[in-house]
C-alpha positions as CSV (number, residue, x, y, z in Angstrom):
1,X,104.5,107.5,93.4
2,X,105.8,110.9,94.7
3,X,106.6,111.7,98.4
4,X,105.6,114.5,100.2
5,X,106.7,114.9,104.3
6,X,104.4,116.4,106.8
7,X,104.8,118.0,110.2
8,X,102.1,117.8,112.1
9,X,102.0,120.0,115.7
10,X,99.0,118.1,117.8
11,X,96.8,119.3,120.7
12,X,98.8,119.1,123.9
13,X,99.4,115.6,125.1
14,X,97.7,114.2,122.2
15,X,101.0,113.3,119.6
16,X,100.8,109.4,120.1
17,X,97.0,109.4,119.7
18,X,97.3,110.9,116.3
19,X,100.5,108.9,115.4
20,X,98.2,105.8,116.4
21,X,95.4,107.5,114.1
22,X,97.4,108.1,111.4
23,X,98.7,104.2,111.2
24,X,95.5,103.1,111.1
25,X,93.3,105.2,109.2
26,X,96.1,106.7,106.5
27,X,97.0,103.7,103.6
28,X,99.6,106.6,101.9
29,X,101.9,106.9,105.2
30,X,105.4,105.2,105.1
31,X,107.1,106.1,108.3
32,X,106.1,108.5,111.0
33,X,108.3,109.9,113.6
34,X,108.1,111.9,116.8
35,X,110.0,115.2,116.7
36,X,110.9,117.3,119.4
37,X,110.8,121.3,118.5
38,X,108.0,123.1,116.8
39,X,106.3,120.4,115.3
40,X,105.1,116.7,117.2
41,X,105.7,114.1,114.2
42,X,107.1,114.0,111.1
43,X,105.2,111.9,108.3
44,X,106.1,110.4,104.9
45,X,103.7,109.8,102.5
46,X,103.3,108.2,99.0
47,X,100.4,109.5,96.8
48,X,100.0,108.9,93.0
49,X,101.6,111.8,90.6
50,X,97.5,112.5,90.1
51,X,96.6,112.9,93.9
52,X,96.0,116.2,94.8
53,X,98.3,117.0,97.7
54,X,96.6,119.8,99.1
55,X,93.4,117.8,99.5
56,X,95.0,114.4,100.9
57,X,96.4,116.9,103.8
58,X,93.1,118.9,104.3
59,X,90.9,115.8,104.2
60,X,93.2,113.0,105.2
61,X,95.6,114.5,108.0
62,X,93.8,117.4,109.2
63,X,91.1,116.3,110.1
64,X,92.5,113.6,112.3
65,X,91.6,114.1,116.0
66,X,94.2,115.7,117.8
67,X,95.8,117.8,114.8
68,X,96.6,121.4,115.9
69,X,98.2,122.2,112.8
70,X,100.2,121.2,109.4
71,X,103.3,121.9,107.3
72,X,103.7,120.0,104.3
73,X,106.7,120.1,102.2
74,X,106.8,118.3,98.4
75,X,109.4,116.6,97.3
76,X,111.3,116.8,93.5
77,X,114.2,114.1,93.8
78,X,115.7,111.2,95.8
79,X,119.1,110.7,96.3
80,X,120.8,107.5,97.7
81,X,123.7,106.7,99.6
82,X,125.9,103.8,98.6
């Protein structure tokens, strides 16, 4: 499994809606936060090393109800605090 993070930005007044969404409709997501700044929530997902990033975020998160707009950053390694 690899993790990728997403900010999502939502239509006005619509960020818990999509978080609600995403919970329910999105098997891959870990942990979702709201944000304050540019961006409404920040998401963590697993996918498999063969799942195709750019299509899980174009078919999975983007077309949620509610989603203004993406940024999507991959990941390369963990590191761990004692």
């Amino acid at each position: 499994m690899r993790a990728i993070f997403v900010q999502i930005k939502c239509d006005m007044g619509r960020a818990y809606r999509v978080a609600q969404l995403a919970a329910d409709q999105i098997e891959e997501l870990s942990e979702l936060y709201s944000t304050s700044g540019q961006y409404d929530l920040l998401a963590k997902f697993y996918l498999q090393p063969d799942q195709d990033t750019g299509l899980f975020v174009t078919d999975r998160i983007q077309t949620l109800e509610g989603v203004a707009d993406t940024y999507t950053l991959i990941t390369f390694n963990a590191f761990m605090g004692k």
